[in-house]
C-alpha positions as CSV (number, residue, x, y, z in Angstrom):
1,X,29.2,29.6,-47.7
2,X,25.6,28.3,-47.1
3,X,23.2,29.6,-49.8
4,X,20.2,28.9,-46.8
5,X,19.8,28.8,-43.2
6,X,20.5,25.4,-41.5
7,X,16.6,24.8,-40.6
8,X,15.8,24.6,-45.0
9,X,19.6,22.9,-45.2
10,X,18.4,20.6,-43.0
11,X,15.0,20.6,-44.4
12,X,15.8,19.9,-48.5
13,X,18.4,17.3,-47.4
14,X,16.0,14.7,-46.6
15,X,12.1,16.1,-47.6
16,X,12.0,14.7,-51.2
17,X,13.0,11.2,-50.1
18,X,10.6,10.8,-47.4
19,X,7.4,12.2,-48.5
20,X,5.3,12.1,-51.3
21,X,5.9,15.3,-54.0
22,X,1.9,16.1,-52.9
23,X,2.4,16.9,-49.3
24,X,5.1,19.1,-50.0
25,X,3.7,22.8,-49.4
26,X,5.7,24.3,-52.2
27,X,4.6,21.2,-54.9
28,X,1.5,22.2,-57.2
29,X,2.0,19.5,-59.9
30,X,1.9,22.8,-62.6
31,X,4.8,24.8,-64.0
32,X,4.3,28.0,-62.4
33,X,1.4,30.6,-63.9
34,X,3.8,33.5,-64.4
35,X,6.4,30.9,-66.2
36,X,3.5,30.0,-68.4
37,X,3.1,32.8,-69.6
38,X,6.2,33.8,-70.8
39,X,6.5,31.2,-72.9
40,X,2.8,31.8,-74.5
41,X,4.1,35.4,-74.9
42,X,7.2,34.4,-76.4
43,X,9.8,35.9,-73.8
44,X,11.1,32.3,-73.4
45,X,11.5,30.7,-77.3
46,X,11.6,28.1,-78.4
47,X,15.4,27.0,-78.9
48,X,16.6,29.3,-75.4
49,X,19.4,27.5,-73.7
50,X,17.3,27.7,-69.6
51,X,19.3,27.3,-66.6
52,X,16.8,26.0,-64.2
53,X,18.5,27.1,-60.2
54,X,17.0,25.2,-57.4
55,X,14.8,23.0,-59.6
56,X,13.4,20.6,-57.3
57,X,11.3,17.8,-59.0
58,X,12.0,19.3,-62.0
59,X,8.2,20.7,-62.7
60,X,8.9,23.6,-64.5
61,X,12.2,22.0,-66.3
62,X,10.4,19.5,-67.8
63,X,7.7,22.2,-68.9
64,X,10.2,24.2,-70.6
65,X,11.8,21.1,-72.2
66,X,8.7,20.1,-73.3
67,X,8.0,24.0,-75.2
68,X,11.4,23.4,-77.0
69,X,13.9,25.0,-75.0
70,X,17.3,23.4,-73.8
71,X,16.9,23.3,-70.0
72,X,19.7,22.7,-67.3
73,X,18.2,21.9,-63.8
74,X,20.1,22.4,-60.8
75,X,19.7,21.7,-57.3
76,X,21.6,20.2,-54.2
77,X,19.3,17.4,-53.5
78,X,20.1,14.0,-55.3
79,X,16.3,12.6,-54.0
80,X,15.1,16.0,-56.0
81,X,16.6,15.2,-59.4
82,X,16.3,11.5,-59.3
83,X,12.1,12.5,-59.1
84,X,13.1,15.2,-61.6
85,X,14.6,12.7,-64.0
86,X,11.8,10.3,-63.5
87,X,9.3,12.8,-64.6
88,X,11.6,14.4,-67.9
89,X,11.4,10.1,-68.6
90,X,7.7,9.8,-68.4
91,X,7.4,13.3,-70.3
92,X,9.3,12.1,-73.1
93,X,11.9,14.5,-73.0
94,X,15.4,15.2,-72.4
95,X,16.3,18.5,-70.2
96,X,19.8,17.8,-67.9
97,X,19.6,17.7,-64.5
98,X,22.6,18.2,-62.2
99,X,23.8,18.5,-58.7
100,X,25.0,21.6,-57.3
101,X,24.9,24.5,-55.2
102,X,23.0,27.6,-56.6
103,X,26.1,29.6,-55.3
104,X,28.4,27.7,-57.3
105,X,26.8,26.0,-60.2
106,X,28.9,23.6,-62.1
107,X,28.5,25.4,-65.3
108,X,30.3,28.0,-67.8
109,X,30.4,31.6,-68.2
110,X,27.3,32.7,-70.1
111,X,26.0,29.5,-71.1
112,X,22.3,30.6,-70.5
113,X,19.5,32.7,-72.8
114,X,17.7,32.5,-69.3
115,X,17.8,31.7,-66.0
116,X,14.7,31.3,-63.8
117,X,14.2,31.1,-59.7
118,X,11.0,29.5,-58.8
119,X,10.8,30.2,-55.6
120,X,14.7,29.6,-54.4
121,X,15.7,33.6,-53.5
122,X,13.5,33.7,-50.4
123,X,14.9,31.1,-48.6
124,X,18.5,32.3,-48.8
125,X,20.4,34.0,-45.9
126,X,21.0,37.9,-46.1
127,X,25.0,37.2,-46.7
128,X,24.5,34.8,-49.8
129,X,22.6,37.2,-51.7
130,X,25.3,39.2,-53.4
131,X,26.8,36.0,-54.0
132,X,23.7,34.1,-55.9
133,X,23.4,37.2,-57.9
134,X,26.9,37.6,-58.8
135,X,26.7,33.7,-60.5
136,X,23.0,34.5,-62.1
137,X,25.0,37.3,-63.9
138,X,27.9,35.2,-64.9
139,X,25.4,32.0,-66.0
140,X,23.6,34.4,-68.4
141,X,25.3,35.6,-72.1
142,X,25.0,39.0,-72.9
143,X,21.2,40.9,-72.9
144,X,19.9,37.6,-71.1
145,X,17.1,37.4,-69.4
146,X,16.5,36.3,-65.2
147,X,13.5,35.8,-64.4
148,X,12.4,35.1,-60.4
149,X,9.8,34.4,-58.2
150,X,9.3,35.1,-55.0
151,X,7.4,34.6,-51.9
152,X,5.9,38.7,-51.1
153,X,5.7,40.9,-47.9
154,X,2.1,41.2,-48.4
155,X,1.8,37.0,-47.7
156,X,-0.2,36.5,-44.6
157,X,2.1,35.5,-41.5
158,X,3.0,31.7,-41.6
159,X,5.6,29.1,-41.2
160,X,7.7,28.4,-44.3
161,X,9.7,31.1,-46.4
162,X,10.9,34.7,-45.4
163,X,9.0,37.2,-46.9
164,X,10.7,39.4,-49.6
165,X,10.3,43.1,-50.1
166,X,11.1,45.2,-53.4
167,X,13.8,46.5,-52.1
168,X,15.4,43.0,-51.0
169,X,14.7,42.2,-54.7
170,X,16.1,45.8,-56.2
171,X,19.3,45.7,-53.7
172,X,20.4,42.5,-54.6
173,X,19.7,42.5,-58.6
174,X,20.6,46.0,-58.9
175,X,21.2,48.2,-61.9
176,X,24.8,48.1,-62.1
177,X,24.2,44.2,-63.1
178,X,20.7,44.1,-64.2
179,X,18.3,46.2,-65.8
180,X,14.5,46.1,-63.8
181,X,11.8,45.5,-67.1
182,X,9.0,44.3,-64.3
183,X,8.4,43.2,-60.5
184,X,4.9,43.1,-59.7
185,X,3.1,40.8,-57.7
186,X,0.3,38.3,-58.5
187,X,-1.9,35.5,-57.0
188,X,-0.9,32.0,-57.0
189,X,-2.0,28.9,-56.4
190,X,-3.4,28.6,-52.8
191,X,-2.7,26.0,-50.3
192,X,-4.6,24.6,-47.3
193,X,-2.3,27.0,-45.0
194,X,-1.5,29.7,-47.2
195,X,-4.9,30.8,-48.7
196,X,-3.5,34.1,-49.9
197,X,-0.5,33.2,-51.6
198,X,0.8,36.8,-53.3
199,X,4.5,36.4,-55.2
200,X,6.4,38.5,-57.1
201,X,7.6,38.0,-60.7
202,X,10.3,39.7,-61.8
203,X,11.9,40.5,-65.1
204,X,15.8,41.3,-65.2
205,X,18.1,41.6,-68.4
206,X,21.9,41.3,-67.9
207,X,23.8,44.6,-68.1
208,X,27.3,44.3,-69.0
C-alpha cells in the first residue's frame, strides 16, 4: 500500500534533487520548536535510541544526534538522505540514515525509546493510517514515547498538506495502543504563503 496520495508520491520522488533545501515550503533550516523543547525539558535524553520516520534532509536527526541520542532516519527518497548524510558530515556526527517506507520500516521490533513525525502524518491517505500506526507501536519498546506533528484544521486554506483534526489524530493513535499525555496546538515558523502556520504536537506513550 501507498503511505501517500500519488500527487506527494510523485512530488518527494523527484523535489529534493531538483531544488534547493531553501525553496522547499516545509524546509526551515531549524529542528522543529516543539522538538526543541523536549529535549531542553529532558523528555528526549540523552542516550534515547530515536527513530526518525519521514526524515527528509535529516534537520531534526542530525539535531538529536547532535544532543546525544542514537538517531535512525528514514525516508523513501534517496536525494533526501544523501542531503541528510551530507549535513550529519558537516555536523560532525554520526546518526544512520536509511531507505524505507514509513509503512514498512526496515527495522526490529521495539528498537526505539522514541519515535518522532515531523510533519509526515498529514500527507498520508485515510486507508494507510491504521497501518503507519500499527508499525510506530511495533518500532517503540515498552512505555516509549511517539511524538508527532502535524499540520492543524485551524491552518488558513492553502495548497500543500491536508489539514488534521483531533479526532484524525485520537482515531488513529487510540487508547487501546497509546496513551494521549498532550495534543495541543502551537505557532510555528511562518512562510511567505502560510503566514499562520498553527500545528499540533502531540505526546503518545506505547500501551502494551
Amino acid at each position: 500500500m501507498k503511505a501517500f496520495t500519488d500527487s506527494w508520491v510523485d512530488t518527494f520522488s523527484t523535489v529534493y534533487s531538483d531544488e534547493p533545501l531553501a525553496r522547499l515550503a516545509w524546509f526551515t533550516a531549524s529542528p522543529g520548536i516543539e522538538l526543541i523543547k523536549l529535549v531542553a525539558d529532558g523528555v528526549i535524553k540523552r542516550g534515547d535510541r530515536v527513530v526518525d520516520l519521514g526524515c527528509g534532509p535529516g534537520v531534526d536527526s542530525v539535531f538529536l544526534a547532535a544532543q546525544g541520542m542514537h538517531v535512525t532516519g528514514i525516508d523513501l527518497s534517496d536525494a533526501a538522505l544523501e542531503k541528510a548524510r551530507a549535513w550529519a558530515r558537516l555536523s560532525g556526527v554520526s546518526p544512520e540514515f536509511v531507505q524505507g517506507d514509513v509503512l514498512d520500516p526496515p527495522l526490529s521490533d521495539g528498537v526505539a525509546d522514541v519515535v518522532t513525525d515531523s510533519f509526515v502524518f498529514h500527507n498520508m491517505r485515510d486507508d494507510a493510517r491504521s497501518i503507519y500506526a500499527d508499525q510506530v507501536h511495533r518500532l517503540l519498546r515498552p512505555d516509549g514515547l511517539f511524538v508527532l506533528n502535524s499540520f492543524s484544521d485551524r491552518m488558513v486554506p492553502g495548497t500543500g498538506p491536508r489539514r488534521i483534526t483531533s479526532s484524525d489524530i485520537l482515531s488513529t493513535f487510540d487508547s487501546t495502543r497509546f496513551d494521549c499525555e498532550e495534543l495541543r496546538t502551537y505557532r510555528n515558523l511562518p512562510t511567505a504563503t502560510k503566514p499562520d502556520q498553527i500545528h499540533w504536537i502531540g505526546r503518545f506513550r506505547k500501551v502494551g
